[in-house]
N, CA, C and O atoms as CSV, one atom per row, in Angstrom:
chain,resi,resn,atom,element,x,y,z
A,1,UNK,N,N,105.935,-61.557,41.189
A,1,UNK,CA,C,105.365,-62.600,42.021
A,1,UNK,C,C,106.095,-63.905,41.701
A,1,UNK,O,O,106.528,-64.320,40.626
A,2,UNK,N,N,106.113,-64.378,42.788
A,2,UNK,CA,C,107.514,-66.050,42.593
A,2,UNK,C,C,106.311,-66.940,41.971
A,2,UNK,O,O,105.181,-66.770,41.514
A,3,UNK,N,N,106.900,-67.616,42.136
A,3,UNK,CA,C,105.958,-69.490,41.285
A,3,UNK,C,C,105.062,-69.469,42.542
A,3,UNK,O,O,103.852,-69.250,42.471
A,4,UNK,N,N,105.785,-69.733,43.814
A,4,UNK,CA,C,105.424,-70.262,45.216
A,4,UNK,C,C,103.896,-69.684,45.213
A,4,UNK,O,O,102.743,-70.117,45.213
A,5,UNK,N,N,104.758,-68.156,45.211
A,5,UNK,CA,C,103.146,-67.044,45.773
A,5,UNK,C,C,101.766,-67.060,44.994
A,5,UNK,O,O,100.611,-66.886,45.382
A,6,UNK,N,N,102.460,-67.407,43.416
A,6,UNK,CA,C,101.435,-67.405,42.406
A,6,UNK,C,C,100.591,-68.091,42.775
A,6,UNK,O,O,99.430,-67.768,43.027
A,7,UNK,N,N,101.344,-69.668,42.888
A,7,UNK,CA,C,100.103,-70.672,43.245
A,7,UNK,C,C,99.654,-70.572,44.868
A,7,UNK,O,O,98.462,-70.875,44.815
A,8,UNK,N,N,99.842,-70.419,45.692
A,8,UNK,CA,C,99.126,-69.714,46.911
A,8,UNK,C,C,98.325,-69.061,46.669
A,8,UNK,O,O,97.203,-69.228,47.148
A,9,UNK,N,N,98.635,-68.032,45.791
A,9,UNK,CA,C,97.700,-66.830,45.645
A,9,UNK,C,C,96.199,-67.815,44.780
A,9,UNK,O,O,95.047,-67.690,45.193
A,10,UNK,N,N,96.469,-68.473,43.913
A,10,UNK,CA,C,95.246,-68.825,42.964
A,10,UNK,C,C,94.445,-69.848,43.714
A,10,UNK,O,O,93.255,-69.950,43.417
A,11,UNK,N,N,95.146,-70.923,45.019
A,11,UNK,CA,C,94.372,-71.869,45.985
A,11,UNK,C,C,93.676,-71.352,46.659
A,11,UNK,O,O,92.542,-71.775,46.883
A,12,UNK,N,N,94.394,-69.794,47.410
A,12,UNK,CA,C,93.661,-68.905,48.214
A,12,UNK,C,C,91.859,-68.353,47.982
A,12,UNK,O,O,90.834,-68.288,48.660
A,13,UNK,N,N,92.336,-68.029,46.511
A,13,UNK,CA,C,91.360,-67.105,45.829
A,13,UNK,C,C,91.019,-68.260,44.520
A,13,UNK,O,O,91.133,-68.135,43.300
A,14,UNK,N,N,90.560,-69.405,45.369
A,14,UNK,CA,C,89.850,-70.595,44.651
A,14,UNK,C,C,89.077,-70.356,43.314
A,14,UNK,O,O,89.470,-70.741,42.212
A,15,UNK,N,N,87.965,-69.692,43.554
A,15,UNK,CA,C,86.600,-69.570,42.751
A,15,UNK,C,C,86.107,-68.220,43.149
A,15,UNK,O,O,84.955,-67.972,43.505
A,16,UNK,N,N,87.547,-66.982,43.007
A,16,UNK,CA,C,87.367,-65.562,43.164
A,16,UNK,C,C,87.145,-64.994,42.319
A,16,UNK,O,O,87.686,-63.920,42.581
A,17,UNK,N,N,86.544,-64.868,41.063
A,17,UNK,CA,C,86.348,-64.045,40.030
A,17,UNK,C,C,86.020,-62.506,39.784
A,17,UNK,O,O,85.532,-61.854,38.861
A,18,UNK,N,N,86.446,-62.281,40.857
A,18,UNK,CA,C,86.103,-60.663,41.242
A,18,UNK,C,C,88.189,-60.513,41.216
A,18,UNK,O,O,89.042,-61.400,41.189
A,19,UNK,N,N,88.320,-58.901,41.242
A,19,UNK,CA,C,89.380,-58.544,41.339
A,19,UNK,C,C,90.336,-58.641,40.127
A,19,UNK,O,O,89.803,-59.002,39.078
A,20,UNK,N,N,91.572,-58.396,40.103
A,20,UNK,CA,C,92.804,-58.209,39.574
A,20,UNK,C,C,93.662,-59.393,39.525
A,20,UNK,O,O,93.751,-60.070,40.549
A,21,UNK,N,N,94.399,-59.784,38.324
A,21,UNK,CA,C,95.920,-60.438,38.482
A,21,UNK,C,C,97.113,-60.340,37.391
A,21,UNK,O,O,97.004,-60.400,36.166
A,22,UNK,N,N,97.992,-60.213,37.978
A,22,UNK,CA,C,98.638,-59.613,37.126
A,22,UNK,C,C,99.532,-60.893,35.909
A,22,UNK,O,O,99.258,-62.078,35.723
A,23,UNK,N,N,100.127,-60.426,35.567
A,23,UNK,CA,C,100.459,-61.622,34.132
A,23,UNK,C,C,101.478,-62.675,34.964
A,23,UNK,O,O,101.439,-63.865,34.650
A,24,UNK,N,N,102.253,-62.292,35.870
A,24,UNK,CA,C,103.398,-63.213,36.274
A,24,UNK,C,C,101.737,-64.364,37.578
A,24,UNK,O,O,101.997,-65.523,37.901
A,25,UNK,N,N,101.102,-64.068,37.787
A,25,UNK,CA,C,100.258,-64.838,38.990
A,25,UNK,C,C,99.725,-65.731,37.966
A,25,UNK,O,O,99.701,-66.916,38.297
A,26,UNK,N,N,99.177,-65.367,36.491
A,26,UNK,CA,C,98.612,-66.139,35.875
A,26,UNK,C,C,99.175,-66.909,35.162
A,26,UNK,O,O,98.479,-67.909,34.986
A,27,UNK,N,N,100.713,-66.966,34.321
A,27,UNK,CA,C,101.337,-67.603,33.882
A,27,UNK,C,C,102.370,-68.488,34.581
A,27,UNK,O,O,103.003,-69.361,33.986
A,28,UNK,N,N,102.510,-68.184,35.985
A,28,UNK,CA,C,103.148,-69.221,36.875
A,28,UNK,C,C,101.774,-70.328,37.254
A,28,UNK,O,O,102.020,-71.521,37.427
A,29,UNK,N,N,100.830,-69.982,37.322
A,29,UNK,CA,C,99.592,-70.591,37.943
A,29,UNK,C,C,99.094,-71.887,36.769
A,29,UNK,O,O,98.598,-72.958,37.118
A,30,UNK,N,N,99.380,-71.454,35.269
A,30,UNK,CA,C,99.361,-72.084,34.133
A,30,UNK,C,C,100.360,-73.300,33.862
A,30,UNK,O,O,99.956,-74.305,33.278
A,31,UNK,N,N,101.746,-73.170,34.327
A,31,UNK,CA,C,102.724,-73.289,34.547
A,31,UNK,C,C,102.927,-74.377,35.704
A,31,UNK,O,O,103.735,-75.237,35.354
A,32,UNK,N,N,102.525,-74.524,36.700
A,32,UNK,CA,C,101.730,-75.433,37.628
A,32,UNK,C,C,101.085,-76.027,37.388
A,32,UNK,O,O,101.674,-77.108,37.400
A,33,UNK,N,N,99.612,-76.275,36.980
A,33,UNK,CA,C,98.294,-76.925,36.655
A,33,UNK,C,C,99.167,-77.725,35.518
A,33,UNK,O,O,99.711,-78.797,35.783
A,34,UNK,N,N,99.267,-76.985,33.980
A,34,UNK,CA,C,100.019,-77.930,33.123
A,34,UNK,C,C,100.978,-78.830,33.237
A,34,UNK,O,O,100.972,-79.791,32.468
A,35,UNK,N,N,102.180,-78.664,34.410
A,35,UNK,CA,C,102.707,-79.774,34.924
A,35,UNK,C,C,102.482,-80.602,35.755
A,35,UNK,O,O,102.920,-81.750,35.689
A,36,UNK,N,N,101.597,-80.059,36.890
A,36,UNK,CA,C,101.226,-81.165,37.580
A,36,UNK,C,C,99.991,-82.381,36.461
A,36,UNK,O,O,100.053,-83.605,36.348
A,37,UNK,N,N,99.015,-81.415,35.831
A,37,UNK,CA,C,98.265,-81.990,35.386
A,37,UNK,C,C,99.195,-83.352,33.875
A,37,UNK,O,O,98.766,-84.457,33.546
A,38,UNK,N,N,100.212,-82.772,33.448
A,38,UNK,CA,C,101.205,-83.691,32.607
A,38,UNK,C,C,101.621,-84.651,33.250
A,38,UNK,O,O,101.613,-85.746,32.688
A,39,UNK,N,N,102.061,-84.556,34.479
A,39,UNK,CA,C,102.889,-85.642,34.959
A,39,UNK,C,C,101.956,-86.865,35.496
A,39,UNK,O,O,102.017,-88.071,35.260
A,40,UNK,N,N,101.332,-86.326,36.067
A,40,UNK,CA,C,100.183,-87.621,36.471
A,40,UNK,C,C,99.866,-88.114,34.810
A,40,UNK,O,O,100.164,-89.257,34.460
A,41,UNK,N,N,99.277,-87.198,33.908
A,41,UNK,CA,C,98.863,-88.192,32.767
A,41,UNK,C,C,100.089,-88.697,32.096
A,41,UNK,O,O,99.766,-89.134,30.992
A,42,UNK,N,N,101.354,-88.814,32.312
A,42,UNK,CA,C,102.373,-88.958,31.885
A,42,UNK,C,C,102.751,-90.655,32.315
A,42,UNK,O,O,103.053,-91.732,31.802
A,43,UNK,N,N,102.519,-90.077,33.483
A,43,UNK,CA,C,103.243,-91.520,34.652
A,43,UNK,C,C,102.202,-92.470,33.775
A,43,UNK,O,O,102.466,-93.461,33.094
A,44,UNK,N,N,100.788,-91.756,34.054
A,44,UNK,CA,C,99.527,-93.186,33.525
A,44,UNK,C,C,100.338,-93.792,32.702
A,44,UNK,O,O,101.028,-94.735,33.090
A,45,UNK,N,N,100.393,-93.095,30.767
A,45,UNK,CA,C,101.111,-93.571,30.045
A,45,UNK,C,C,101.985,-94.248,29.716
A,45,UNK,O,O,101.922,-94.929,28.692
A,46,UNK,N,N,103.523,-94.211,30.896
A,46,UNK,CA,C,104.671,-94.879,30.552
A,46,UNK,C,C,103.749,-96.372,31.222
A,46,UNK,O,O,103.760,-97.495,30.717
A,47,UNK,N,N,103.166,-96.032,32.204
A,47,UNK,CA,C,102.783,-97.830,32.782
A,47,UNK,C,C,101.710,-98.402,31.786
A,47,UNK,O,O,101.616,-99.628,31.728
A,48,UNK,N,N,101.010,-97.743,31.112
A,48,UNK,CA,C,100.395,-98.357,29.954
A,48,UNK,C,C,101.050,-98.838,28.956
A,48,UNK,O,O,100.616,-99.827,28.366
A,49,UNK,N,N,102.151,-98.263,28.605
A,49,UNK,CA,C,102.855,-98.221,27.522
A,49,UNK,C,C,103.863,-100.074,28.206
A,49,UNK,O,O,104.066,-101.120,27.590
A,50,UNK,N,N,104.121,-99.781,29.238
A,50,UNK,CA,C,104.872,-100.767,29.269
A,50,UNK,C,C,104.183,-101.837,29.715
A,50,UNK,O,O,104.873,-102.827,29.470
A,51,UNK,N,N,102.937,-102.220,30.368
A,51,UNK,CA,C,101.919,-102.958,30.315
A,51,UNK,C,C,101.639,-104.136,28.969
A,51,UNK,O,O,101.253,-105.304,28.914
A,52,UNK,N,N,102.061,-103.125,28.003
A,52,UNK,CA,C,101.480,-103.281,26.699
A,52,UNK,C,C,102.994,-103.976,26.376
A,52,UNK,O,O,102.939,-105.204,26.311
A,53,UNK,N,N,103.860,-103.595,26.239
A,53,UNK,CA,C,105.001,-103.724,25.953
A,53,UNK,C,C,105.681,-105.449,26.346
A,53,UNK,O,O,106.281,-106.204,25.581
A,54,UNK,N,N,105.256,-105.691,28.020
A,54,UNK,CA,C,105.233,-107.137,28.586
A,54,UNK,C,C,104.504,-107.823,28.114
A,54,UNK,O,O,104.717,-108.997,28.418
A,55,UNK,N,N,103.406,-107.614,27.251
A,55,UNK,CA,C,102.451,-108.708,26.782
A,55,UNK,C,C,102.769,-109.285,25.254
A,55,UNK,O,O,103.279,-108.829,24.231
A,56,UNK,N,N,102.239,-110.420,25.636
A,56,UNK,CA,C,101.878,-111.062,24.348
A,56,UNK,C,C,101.688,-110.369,23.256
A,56,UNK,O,O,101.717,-109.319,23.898
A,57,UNK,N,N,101.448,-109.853,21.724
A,57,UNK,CA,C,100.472,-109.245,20.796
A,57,UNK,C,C,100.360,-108.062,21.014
A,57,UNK,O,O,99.576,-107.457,20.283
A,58,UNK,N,N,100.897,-107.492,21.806
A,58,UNK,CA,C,100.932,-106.209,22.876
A,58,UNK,C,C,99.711,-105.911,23.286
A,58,UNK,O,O,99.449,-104.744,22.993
A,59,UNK,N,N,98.787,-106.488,23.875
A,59,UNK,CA,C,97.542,-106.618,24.528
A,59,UNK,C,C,97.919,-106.533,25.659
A,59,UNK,O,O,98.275,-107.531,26.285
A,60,UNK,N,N,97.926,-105.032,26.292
A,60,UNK,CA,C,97.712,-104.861,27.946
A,60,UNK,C,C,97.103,-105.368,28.865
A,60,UNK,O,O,95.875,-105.423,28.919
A,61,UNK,N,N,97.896,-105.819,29.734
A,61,UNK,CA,C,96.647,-107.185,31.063
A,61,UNK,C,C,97.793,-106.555,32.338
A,61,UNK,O,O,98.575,-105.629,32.126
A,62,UNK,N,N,97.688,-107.170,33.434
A,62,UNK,CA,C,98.195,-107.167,34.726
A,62,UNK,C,C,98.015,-106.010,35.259
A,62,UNK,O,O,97.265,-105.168,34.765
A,63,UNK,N,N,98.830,-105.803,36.557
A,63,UNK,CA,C,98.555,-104.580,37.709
A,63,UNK,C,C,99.733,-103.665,37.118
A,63,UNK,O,O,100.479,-103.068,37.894
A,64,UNK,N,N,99.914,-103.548,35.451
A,64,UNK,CA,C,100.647,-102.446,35.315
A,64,UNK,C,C,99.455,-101.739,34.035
A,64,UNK,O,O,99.571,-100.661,33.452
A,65,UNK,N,N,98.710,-102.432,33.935
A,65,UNK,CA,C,97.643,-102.061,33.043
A,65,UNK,C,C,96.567,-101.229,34.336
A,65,UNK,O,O,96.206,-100.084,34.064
A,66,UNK,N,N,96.249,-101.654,35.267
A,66,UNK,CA,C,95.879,-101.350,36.681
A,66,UNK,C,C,96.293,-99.913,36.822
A,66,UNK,O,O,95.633,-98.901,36.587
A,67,UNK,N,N,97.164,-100.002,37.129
A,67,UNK,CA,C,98.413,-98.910,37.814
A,67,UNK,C,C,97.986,-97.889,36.869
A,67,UNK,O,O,97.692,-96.801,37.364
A,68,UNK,N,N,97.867,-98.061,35.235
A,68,UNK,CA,C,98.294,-96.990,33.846
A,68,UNK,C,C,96.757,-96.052,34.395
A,68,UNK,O,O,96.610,-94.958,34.938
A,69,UNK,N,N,95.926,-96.978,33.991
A,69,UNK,CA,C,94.110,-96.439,33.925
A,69,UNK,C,C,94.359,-95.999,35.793
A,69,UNK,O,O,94.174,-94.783,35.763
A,70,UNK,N,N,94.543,-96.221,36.693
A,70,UNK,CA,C,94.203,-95.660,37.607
A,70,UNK,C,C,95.150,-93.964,37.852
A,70,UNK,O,O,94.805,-93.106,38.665
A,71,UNK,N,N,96.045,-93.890,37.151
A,71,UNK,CA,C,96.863,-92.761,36.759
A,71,UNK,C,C,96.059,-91.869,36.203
A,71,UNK,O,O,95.732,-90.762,36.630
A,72,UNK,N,N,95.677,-92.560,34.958
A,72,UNK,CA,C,94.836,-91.580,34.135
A,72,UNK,C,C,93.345,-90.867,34.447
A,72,UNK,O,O,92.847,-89.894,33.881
A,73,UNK,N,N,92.849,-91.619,35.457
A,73,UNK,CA,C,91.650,-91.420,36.160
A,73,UNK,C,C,92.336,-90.169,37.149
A,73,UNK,O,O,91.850,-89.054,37.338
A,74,UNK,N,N,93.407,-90.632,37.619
A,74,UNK,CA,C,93.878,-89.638,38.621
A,74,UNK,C,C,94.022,-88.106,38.055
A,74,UNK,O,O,93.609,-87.084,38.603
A,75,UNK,N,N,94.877,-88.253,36.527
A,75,UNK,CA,C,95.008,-87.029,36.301
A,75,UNK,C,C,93.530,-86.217,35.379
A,75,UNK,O,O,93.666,-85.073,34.944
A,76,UNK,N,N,92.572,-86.774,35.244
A,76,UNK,CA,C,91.340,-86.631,35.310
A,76,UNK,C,C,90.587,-85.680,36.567
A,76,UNK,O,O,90.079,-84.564,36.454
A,77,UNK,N,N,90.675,-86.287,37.422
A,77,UNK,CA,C,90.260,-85.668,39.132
A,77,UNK,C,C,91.148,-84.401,39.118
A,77,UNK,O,O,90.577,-83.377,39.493
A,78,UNK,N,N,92.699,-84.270,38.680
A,78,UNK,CA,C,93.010,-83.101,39.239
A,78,UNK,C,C,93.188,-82.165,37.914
A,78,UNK,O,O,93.780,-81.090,37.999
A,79,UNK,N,N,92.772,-82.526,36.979
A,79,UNK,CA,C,92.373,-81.452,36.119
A,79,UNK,C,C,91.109,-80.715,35.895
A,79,UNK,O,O,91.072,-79.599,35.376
A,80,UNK,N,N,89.583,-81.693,36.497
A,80,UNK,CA,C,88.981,-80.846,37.232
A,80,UNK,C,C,88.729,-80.462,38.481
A,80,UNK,O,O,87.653,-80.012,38.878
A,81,UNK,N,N,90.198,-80.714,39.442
A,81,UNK,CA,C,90.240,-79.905,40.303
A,81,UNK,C,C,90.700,-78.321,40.253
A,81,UNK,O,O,90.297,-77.300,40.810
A,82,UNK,N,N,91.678,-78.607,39.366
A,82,UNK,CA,C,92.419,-77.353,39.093
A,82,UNK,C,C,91.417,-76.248,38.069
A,82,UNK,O,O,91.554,-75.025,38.027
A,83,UNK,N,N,90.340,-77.121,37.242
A,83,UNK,CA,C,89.613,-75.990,36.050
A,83,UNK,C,C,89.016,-74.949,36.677
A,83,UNK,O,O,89.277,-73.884,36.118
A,84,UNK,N,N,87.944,-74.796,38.129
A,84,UNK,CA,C,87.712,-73.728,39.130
A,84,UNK,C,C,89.117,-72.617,39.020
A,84,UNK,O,O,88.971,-71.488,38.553
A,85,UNK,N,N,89.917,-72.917,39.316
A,85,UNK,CA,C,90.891,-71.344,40.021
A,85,UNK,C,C,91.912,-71.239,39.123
A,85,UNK,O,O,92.859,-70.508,39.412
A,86,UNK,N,N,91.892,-72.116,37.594
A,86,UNK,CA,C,91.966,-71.738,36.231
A,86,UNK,C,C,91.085,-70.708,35.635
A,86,UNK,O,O,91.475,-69.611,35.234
A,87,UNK,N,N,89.726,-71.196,35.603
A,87,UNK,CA,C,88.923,-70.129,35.548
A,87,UNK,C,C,88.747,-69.205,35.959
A,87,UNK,O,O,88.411,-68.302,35.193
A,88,UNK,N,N,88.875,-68.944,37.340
A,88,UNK,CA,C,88.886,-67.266,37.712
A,88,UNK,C,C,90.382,-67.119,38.032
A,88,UNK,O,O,90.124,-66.076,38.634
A,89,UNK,N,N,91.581,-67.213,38.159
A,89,UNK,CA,C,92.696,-66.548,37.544
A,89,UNK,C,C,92.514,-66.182,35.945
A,89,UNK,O,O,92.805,-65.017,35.675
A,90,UNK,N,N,92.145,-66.876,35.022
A,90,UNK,CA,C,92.001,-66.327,33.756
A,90,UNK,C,C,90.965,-65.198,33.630
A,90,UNK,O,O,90.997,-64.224,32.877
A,91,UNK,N,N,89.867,-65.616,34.706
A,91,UNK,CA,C,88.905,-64.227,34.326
A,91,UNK,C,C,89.507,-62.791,35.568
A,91,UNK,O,O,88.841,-61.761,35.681
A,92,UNK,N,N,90.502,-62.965,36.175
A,92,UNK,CA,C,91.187,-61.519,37.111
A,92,UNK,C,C,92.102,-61.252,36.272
A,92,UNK,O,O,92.500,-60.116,36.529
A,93,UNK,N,N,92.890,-61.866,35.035
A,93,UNK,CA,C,93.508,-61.406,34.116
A,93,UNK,C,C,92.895,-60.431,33.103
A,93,UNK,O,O,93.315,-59.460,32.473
A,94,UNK,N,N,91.886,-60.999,33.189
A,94,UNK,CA,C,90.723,-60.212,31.677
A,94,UNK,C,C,90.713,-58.818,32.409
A,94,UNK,O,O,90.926,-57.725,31.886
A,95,UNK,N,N,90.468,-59.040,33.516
A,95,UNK,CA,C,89.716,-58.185,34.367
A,95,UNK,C,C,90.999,-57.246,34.755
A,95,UNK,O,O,90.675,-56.266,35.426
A,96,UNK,N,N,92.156,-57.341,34.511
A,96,UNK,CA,C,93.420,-56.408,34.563
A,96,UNK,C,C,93.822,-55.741,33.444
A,96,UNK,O,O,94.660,-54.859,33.630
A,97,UNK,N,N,93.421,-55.944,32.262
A,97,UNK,CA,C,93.440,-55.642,30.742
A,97,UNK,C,C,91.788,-54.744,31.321
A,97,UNK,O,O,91.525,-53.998,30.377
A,98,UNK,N,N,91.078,-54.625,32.028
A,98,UNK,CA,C,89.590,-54.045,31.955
A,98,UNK,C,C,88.668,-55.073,30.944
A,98,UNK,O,O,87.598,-54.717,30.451
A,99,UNK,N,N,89.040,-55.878,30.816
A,99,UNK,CA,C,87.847,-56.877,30.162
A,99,UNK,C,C,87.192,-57.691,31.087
A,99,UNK,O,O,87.502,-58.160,32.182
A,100,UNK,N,N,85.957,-57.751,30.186
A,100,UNK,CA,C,84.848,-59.183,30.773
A,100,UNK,C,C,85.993,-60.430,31.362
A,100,UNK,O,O,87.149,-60.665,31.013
A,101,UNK,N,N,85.279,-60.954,32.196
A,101,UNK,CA,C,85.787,-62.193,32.569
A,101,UNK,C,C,84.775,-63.705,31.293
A,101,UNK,O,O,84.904,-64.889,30.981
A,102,UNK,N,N,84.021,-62.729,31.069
A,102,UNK,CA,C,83.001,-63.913,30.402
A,102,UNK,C,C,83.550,-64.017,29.014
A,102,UNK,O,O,82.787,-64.555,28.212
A,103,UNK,N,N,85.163,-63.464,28.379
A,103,UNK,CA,C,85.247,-63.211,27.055
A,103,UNK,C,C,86.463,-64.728,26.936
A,103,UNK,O,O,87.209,-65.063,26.016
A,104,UNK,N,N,86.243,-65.272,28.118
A,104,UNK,CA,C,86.540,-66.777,28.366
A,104,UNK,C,C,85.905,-68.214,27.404
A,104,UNK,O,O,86.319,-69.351,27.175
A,105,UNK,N,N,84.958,-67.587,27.112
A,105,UNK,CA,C,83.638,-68.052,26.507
A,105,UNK,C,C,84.658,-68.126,25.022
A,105,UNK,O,O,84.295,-69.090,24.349
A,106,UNK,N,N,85.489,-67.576,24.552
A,106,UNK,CA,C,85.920,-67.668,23.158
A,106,UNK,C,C,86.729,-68.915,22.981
A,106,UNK,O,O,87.165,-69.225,21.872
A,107,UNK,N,N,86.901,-69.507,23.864
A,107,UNK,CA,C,87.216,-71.164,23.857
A,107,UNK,C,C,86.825,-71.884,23.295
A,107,UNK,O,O,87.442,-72.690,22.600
A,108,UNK,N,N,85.268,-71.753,23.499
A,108,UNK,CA,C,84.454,-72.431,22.764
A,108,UNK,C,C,84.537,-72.370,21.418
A,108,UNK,O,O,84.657,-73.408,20.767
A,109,UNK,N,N,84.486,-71.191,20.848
A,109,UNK,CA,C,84.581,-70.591,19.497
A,109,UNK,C,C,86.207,-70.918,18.674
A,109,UNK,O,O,87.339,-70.751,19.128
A,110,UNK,N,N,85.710,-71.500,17.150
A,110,UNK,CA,C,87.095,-71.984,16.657
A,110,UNK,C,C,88.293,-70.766,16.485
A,110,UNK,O,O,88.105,-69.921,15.609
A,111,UNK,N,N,89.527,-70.687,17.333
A,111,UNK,CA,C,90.244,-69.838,16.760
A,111,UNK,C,C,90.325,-69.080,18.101
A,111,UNK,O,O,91.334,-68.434,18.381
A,112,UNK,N,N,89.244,-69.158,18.946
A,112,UNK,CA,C,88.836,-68.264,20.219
A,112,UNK,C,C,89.826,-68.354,21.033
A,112,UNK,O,O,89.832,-67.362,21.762
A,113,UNK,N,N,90.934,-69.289,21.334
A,113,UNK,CA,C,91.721,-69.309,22.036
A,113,UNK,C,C,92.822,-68.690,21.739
A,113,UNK,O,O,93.738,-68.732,22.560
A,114,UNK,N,N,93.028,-67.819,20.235
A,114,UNK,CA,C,95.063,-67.378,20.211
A,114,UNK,C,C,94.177,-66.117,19.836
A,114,UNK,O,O,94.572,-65.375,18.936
A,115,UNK,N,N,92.752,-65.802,20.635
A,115,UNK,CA,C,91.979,-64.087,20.778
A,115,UNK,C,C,92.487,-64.001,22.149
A,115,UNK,O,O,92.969,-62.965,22.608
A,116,UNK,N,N,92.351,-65.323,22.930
A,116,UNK,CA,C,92.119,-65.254,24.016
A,116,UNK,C,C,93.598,-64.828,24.926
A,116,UNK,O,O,93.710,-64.084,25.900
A,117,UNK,N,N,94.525,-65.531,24.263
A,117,UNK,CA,C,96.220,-65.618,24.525
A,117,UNK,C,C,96.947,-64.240,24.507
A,117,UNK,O,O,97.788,-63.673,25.204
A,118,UNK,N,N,96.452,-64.053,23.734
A,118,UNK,CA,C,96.538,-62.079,23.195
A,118,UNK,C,C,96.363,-61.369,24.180
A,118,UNK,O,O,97.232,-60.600,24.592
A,119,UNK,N,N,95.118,-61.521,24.762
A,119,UNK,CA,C,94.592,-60.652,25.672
A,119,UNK,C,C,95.242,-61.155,26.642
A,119,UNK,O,O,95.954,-60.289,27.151
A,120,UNK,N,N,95.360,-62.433,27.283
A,120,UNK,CA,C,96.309,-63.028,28.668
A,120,UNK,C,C,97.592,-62.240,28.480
A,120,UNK,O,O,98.164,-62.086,29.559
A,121,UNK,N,N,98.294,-61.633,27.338
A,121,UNK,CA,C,100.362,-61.527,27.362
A,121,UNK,C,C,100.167,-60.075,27.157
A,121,UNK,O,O,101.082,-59.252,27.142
A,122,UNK,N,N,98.391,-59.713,26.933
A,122,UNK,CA,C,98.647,-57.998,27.293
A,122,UNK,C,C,98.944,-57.102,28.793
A,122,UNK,O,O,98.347,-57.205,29.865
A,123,UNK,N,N,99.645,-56.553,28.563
A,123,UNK,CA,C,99.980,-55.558,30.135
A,123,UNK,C,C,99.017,-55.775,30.358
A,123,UNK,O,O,98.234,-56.494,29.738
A,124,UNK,N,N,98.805,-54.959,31.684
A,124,UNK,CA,C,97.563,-54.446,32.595
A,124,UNK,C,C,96.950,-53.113,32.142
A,124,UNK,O,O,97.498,-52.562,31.187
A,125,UNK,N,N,95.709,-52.429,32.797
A,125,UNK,CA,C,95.382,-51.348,32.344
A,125,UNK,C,C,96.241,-50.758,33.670
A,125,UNK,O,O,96.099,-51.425,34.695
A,126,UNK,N,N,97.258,-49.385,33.773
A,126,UNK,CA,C,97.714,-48.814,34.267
A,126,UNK,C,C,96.833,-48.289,35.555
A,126,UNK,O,O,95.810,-47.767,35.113
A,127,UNK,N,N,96.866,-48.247,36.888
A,127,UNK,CA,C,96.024,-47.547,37.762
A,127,UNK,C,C,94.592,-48.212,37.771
A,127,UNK,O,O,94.220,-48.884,36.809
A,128,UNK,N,N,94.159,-48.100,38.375
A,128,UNK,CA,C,92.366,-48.584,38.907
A,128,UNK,C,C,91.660,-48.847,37.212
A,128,UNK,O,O,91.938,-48.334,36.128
A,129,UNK,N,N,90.985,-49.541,37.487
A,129,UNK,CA,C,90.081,-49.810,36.469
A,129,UNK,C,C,88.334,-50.322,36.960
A,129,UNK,O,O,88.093,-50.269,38.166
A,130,UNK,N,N,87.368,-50.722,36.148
A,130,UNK,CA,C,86.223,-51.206,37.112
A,130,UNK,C,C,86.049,-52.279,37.450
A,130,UNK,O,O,84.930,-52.793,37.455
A,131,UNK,N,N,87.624,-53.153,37.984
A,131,UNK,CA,C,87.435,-53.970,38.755
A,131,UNK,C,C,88.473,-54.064,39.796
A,131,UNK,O,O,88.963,-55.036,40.370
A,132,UNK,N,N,88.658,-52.910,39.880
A,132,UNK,CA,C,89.344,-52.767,41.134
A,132,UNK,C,C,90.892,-51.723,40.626
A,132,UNK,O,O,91.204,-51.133,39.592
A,133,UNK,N,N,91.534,-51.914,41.942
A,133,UNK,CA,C,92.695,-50.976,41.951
A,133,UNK,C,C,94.216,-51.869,41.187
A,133,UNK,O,O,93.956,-52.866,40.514
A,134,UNK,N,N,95.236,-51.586,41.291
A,134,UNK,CA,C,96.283,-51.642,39.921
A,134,UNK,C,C,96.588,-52.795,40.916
A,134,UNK,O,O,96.418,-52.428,42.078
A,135,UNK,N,N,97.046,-54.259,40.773
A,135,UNK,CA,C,97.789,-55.097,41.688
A,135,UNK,C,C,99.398,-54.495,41.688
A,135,UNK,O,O,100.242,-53.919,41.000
A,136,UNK,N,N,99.151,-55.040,42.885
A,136,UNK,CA,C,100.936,-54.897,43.295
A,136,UNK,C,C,101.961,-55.577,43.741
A,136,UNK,O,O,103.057,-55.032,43.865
């Protein structure tokens, strides 16, 4: 699956938590969100940074201090835009290994996330499983 289709495929199937995906839909889809979601908080930064940089004492003031915080608000909005069809691409991954989608929940838990990574870079279960048939 290309980058293109990946992310098509995960806008499509918004808040689908039912079904299959295979490792290339979920790691291009990761791959997306993390850069778009970087660059907006990125841009904020350099205009904060240089906000700070034009001032006095380096005490940030003007419409580049403006510009920084309205960046960062921005990349705020589209990181929980993107956490929905993060979440269920990560839970049609579980669900291609034959796991819970709810074993998402180990996030929470210290350490829960390089349980969780493991299970995302494992193959698929070969042929049908009980959440459906093998993606293709």
């Amino acid at each position: 699956m290309s980058f293109a289709a990946a992310v098509r495929t995960c806008f499509q199937k918004y808040a689908t938590f039912e079904g299959r995906a295979k490792r290339s839909e979920f790691w291009w889809w990761m791959l997306f969100q993390t850069l778009v979601t970087g660059v907006v908080a990125i841009t904020g930064g350099v205009f904060l940074i240089a906000a700070s940089a034009g001032s006095p004492g380096g005490q940030a003031n003007g419409p580049l201090l403006v510009i920084g915080i309205i960046f960062y608000f921005l990349a705020i909005v589209v990181a929980l835009a993107l956490l929905v069809p993060t979440y269920a691409v990560g839970c049609r991954r579980l669900h291609d290994r034959g796991m819970s989608g709810w074993l998402q929940l180990l996030t929470l838990v210290p350490c829960g996330n390089i349980v969780l990574l493991v299970f995302w870079v494992m193959a698929g279960t070969p042929g049908a499983n009980n959440f459906g048939e093998k993606t293709s």
